[in-house]
matplotlib code that plots the C-alpha trace (Angstrom):
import matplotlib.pyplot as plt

x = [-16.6, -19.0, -18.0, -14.2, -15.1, -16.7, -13.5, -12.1, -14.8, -14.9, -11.2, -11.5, -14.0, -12.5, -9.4, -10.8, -12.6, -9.1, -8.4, -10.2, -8.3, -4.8, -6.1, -4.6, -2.7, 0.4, 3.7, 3.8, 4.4, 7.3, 8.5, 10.4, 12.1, 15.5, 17.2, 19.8, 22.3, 20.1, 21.5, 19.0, 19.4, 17.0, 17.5, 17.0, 17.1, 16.3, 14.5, 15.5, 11.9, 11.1, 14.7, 16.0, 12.6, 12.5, 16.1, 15.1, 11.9, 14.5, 17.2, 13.8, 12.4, 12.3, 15.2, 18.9, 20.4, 24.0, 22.3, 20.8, 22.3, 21.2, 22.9, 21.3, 22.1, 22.2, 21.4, 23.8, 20.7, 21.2, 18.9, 19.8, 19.7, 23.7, 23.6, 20.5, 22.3, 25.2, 23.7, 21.8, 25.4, 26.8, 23.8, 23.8, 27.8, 28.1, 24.7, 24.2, 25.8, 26.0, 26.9, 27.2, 26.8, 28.0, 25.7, 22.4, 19.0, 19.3, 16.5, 15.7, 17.5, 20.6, 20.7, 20.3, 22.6, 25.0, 24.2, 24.1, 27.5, 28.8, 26.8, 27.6, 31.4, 31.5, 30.2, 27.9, 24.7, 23.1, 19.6, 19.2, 16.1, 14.9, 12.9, 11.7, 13.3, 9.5, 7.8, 7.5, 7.8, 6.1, 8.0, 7.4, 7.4, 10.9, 10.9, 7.7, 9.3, 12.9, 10.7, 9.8, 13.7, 14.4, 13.2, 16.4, 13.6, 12.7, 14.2, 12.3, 9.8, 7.4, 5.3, 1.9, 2.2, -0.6, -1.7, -1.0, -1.2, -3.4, -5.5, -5.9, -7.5, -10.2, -7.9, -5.3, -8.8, -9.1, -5.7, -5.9, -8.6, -6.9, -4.1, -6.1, -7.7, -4.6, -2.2, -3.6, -6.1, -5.1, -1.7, -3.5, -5.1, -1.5, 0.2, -2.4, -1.7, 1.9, 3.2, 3.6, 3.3, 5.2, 7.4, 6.3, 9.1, 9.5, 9.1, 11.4, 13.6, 16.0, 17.9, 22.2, 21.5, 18.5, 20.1, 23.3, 21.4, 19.7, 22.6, 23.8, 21.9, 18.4, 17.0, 17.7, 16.1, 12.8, 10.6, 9.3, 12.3, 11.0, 8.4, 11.2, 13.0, 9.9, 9.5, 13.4, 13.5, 10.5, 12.1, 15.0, 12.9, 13.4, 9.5, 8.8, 6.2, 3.9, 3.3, 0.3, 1.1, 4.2, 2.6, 4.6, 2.8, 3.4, 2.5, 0.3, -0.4, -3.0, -3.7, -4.7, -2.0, 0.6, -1.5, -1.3, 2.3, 3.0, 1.1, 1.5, 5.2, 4.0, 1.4, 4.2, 6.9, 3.9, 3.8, 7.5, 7.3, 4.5, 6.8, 10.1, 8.3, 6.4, 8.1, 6.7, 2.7, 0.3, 3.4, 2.9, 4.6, 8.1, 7.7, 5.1, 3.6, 4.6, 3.5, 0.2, -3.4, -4.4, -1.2, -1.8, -5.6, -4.9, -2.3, -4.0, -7.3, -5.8, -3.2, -5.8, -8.7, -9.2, -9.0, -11.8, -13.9, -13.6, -14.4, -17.3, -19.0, -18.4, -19.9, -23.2, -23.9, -22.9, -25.7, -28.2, -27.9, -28.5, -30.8, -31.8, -33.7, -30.3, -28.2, -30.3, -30.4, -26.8, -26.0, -28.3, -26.4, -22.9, -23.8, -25.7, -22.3, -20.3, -22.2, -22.3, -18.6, -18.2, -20.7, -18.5, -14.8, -16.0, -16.7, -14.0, -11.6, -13.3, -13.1, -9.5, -8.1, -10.4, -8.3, -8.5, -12.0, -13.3, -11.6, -12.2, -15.9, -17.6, -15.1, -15.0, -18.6, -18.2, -14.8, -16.4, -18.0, -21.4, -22.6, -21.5, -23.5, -26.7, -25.5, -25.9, -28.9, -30.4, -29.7, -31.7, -34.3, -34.2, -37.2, -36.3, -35.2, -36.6, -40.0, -39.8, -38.4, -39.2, -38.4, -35.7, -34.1, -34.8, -32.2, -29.6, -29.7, -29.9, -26.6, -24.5, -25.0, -24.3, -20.8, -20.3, -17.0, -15.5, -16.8, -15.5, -11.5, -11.9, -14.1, -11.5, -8.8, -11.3, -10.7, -7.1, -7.6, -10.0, -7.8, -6.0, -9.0, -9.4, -11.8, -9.8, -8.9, -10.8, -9.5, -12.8, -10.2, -10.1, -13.8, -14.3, -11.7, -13.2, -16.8, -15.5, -13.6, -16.8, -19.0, -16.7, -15.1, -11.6, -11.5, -11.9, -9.0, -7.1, -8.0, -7.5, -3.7, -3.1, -4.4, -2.1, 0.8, -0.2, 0.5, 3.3, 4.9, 3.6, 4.8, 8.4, 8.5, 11.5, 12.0, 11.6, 11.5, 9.4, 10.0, 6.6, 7.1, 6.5, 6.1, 6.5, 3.0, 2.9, 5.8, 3.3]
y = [8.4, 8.2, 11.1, 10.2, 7.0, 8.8, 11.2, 8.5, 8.5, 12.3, 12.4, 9.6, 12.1, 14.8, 13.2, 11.6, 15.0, 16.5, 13.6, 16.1, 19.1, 17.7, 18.2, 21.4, 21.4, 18.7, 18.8, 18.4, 21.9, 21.8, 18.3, 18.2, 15.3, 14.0, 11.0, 11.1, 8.0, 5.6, 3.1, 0.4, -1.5, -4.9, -6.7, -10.1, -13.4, -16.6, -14.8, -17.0, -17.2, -14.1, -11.6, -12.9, -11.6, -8.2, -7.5, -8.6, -5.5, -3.5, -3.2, -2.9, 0.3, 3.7, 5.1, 5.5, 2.5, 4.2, 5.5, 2.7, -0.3, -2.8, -3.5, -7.0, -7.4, -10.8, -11.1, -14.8, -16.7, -20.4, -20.6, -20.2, -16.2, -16.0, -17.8, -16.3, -12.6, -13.5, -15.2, -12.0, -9.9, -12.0, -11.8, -7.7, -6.7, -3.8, -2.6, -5.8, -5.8, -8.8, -8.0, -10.6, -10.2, -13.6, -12.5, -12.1, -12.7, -9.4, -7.8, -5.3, -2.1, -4.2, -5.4, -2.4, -0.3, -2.5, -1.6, 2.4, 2.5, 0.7, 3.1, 6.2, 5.1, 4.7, 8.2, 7.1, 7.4, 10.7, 8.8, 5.8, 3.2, 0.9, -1.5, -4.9, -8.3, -9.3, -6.1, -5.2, -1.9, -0.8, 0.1, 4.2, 4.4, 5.4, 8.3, 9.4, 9.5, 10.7, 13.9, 15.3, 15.1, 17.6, 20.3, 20.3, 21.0, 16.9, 15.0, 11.6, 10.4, 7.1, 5.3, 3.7, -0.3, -2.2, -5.6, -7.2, -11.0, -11.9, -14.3, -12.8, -14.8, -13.7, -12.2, -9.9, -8.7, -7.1, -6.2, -4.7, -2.5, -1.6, -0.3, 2.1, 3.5, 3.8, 4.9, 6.0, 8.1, 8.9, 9.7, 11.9, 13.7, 13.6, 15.4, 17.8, 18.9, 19.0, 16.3, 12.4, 10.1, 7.1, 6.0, 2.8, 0.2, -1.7, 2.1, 5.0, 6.8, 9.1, 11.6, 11.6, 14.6, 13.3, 9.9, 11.7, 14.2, 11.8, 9.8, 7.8, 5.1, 3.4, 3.4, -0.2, 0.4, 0.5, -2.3, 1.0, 1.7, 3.6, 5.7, 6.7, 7.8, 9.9, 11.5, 12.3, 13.9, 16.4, 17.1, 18.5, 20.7, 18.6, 17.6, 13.9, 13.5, 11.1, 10.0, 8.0, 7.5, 5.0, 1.9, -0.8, -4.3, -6.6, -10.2, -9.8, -13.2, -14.8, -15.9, -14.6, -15.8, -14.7, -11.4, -11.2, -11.6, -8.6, -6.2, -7.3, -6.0, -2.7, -2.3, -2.6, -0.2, 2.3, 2.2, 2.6, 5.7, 7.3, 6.7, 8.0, 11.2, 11.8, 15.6, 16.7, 15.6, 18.7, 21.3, 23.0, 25.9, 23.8, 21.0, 22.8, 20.5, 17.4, 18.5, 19.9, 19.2, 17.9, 15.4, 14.4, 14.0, 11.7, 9.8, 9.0, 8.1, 5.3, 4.7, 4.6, 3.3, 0.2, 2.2, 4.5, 1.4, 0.2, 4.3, 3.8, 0.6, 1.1, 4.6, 3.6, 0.5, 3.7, 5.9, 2.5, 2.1, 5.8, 6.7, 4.3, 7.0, 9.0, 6.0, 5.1, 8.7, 8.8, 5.3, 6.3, 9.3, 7.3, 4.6, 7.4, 9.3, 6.0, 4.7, 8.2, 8.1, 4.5, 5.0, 8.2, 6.6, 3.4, 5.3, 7.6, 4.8, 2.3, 5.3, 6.2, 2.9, 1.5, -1.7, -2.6, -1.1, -4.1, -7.0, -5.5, -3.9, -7.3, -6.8, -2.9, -3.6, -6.1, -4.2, -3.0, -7.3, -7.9, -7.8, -4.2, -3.3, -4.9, -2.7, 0.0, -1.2, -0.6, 3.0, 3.6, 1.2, 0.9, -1.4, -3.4, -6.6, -5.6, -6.1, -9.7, -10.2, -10.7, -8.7, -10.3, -11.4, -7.3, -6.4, -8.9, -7.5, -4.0, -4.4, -6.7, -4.1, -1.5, -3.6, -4.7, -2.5, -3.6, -7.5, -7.5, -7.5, -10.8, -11.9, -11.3, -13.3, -16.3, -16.0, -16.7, -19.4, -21.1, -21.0, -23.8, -26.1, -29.6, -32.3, -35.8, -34.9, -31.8, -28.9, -27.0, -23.5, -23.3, -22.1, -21.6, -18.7, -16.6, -17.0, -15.6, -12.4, -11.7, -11.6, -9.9, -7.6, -6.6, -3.9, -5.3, -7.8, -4.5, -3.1, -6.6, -6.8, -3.2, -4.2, -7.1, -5.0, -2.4, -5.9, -6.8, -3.6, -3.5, -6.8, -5.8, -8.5, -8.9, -6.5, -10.2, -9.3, -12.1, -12.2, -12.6, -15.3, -15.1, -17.1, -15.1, -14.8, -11.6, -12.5, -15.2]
z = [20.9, 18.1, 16.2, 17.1, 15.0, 12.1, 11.6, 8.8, 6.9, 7.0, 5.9, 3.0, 1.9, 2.0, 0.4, -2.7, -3.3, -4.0, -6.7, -9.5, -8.8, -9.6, -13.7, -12.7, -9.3, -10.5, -11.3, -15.1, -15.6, -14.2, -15.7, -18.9, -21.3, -19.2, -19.2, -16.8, -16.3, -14.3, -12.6, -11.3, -7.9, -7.8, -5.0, -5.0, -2.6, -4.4, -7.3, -9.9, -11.2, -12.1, -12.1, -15.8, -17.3, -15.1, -15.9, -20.0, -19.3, -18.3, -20.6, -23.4, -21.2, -23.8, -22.5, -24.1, -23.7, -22.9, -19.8, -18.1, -16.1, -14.0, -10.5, -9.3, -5.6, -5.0, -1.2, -0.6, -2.8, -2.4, -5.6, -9.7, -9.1, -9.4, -13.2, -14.3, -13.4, -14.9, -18.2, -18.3, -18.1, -21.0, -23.1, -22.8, -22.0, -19.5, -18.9, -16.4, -13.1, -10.4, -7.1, -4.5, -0.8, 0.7, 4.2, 3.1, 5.3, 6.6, 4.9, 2.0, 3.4, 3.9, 0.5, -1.1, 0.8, 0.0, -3.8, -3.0, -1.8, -4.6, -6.9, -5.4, -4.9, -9.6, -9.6, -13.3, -11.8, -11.9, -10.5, -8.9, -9.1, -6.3, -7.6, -6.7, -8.4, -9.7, -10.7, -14.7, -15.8, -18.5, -21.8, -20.9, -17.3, -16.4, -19.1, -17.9, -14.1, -14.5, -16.5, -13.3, -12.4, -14.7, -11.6, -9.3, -6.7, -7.3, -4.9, -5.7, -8.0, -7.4, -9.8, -10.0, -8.6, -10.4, -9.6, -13.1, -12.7, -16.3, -14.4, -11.1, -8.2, -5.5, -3.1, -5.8, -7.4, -4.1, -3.9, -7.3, -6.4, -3.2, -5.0, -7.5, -4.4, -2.1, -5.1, -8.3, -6.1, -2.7, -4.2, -6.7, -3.5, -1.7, -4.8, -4.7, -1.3, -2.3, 0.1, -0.4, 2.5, 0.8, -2.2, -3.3, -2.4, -5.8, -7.9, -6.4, -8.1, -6.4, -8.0, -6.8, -4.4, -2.6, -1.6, -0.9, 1.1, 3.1, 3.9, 1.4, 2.1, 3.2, 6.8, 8.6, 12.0, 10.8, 8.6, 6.4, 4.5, 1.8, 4.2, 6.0, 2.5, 1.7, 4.7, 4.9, 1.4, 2.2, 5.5, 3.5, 1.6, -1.5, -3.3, -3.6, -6.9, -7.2, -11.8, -11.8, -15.9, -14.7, -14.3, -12.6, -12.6, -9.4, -8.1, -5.0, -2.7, -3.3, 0.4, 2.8, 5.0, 2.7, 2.7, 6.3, 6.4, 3.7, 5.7, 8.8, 7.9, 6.1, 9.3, 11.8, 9.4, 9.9, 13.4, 13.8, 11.6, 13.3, 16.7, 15.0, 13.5, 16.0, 16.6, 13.1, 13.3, 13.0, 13.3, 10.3, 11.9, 11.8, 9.0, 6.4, 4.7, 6.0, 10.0, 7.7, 9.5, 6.0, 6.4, 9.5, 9.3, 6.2, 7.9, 10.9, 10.0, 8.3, 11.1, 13.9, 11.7, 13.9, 17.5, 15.8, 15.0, 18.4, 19.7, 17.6, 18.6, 22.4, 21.9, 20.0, 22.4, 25.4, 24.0, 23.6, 27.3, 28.2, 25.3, 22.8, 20.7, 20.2, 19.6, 16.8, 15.2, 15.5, 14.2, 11.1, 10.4, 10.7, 8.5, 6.0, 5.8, 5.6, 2.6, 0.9, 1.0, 0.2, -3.2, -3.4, -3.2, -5.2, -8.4, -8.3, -8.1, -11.2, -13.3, -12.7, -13.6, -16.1, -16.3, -12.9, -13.0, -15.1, -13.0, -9.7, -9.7, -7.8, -5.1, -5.7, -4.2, -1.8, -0.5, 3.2, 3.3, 2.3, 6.1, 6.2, 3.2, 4.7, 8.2, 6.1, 4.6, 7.6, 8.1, 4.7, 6.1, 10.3, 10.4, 7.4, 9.9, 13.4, 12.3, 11.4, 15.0, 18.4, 21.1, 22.6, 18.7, 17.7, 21.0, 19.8, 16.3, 16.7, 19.2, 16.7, 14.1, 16.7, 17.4, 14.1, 13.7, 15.8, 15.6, 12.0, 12.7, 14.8, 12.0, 9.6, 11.4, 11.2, 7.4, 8.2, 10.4, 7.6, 4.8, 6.3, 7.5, 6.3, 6.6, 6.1, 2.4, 1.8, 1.8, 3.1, 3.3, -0.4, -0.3, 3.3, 3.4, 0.1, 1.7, 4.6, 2.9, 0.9, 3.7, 6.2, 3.5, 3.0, 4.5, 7.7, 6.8, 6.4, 9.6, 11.4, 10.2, 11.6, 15.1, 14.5, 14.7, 17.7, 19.4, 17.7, 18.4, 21.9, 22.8, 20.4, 18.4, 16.4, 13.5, 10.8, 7.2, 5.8, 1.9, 0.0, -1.7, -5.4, -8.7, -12.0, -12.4, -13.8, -16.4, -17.8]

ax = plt.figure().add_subplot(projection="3d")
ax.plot(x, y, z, "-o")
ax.set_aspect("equal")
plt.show()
């Protein structure tokens, strides 16, 4: 159970030690200048605060204006989104699209498939963006991804989502972080093993074939729409590239409720995925690359992460009551290979993105909580707290670090539960919560969320799309 719980670690290892080699095993060798007529799909529900300046990035992009136009699905908004669209038709004539659906609250997949068919019905677009209604694209992004189009082998193309809010809180420092390591990186490793795992919802571009191909039209039975788009082009034999030089800025909560309610969505799209694919996992024989060991091994240790803490708490307190001695060797080597890796897969990741680097190194550091970098303190140094106490205080310490894997994930949900706590008219969250993610990391938080949605999807809760809720930071 303990070395079933030290098989992530293995794998992030092994992953971010690809990263180097794509300086030479990418696809730009194979990319080329193209600009194909791109017709973008933003969908939007009450987005009047941020889709008039996303549409004014777009129509500014480095790309011939004759062959870019903006479809705006406007998903029944009971906001200003229908009169900001259309000001924004009037103010640039034909390259600015409102389309209406007078049913809306159906979720994303609805709303854009109501756009595709539209789109593929004209016949102009030779590619087709899906985007989000807040994210900024930056002036050379879209050239730099419809490059890799130019290989009819290309069936999708997805771009780097930064966290770009100017002043970023606590909570979107860690999210900005998260994303170098889980895009700009991972995805590195992913293109080097020549198979993608997801398109990034608000970046995917698609050439005509490849939505055709898959069937005209975005999956609606699952909360993982755009997984389920990646997964479907490589099944048809058509590549899915990941261009980490596209950079896409996004407004990320800043709460961790708001947090919570994001991933608890992406968490339980995940799970659905792994259930609906579950024919292709570790068959390379059948699926190549994407039924690969390499695949797999990457997509479950992140999948399974929080079962594997669990495996590896109830292991080490197993081995404590059978053989202390071995417990202890065994938890030293764990938490040795855990803090290699973490030292390992934090510098990697500053260096990639030195942007995010600079605004994200304090929770870069504190990322696994500051109780699991004294836990790991004490694999360096096993008598560095034991010796200052008794008996009976040693047993109770040695065991909570020993359980501290799993102990973490109901920890995190006490950050959640604290962002809301008052005291007659102090708002004790507002610091309370932050304290809390600092100490108890988050990572954690992360792992918390996913063990949120085995129940969710074990109980079978509604499929809810909960909008994230956002304020134009970004555009500031």
């Amino acid at each position: 159970m303990v070395i079933i719980g030290a098989i992530p670690v293995v794998v992030g290892l092994y992953q971010f030690a690809l990263v180097p080699f794509h300086v030479w095993r990418n696809h730009n060798k194979h990319a080329a200048p193209y600009f194909p007529r791109v017709a973008v799909i933003v969908p939007a529900w009450n987005e009047g605060a941020v889709v008039g300046t996303s549409i004014d990035r777009l129509v500014r992009l480095e790309y011939p204006a004759d062959r870019l136009r903006v479809y705006v699905v406007d998903d029944a908004s009971t906001d200003d989104t229908p009169d900001v669209v259309r000001e924004r038709g009037r103010r640039y004539p034909g390259r600015v699209v409102h389309l209406r659906r007078e049913k809306g609250g159906e979720g994303k997949a609805h709303t854009l498939n109501h756009g595709i068919r539209i789109l593929l019905d004209e016949g102009w677009a030779q590619a087709v963006l899906i985007m989000d209604a807040d994210v900024i694209y930056q002036p050379d992004s879209l050239r730099k991804m419809t490059r890799h189009l130019a290989d009819p082998e290309v069936g999708a193309v997805t771009a780097f989502i930064a966290e770009g809010s100017p002043r970023p809180a606590y909570l979107t420092r860690y999210v900005g972080y998260e994303y170098v390591a889980a895009q700009a990186a991972a995805r590195r490793a992913q293109n080097v093993l020549g198979v993608l795992a997801c398109l990034a919802g608000g970046a995917q571009l698609h050439s005509r074939e490849n939505l055709e191909a898959i069937g005209g039209r975005i999956d609606t039975t699952t909360l993982a729409e755009d997984t389920v788009s990646t997964f479907l082009t490589q099944l048809g034999g058509r590549k899915v590239v990941f261009e980490p030089y596209a950079v896409v800025l996004a407004e990320e909560p800043e709460a961790v409720g708001a947090l919570w309610k994001q991933r608890l969505r992406w968490a339980r799209g995940n799970v659905q995925v792994t259930r609906r694919f579950r024919h292709l996992w570790f068959r390379p024989w059948k699926h190549r690359l994407l039924g690969g060991f390499s695949f797999g091994l990457i997509w479950f240790s992140v999948f399974l992460l929080p079962l594997c803490m669990l495996l590896s708490s109830v292991g080490l307190i197993g081995l404590w009551l059978i053989d202390s001695g071995l417990a202890a060797r065994l938890f030293a080597v764990i938490w040795l290979l855990a803090a290699g890796t973490y030292l390992f897969i934090t510098a990697m990741t500053l260096q990639i993105d030195p942007r995010s680097g600079r605004r994200t190194w304090r929770e870069a550091v504190a990322f696994p909580g500051l109780i699991s970098l004294l836990v790991m303190l004490t694999a360096f140094v096993p008598n560095l707290m034991t010796d200052l106490l008794p008996d009976i205080g040693e047993t109770i310490f040695v065991l909570f670090t020993y359980a501290w894997l799993t102990l973490c994930m109901p920890a995190a949900w006490l950050a959640k539960w604290a962002e809301n706590v008052r005291v007659g008219r102090l708002e004790v969250g507002r610091w309370l919560a932050p304290t809390l993610v600092y100490l108890i990391g988050y990572g954690p938080l992360l792992c918390a969320i996913t063990f949120d949605a085995y129940v969710k999807e074990f109980k079978g809760a509604a499929n809810v799309w909960d909008k994230t809720e956002k304020t134009g930071r970004v555009m500031s």
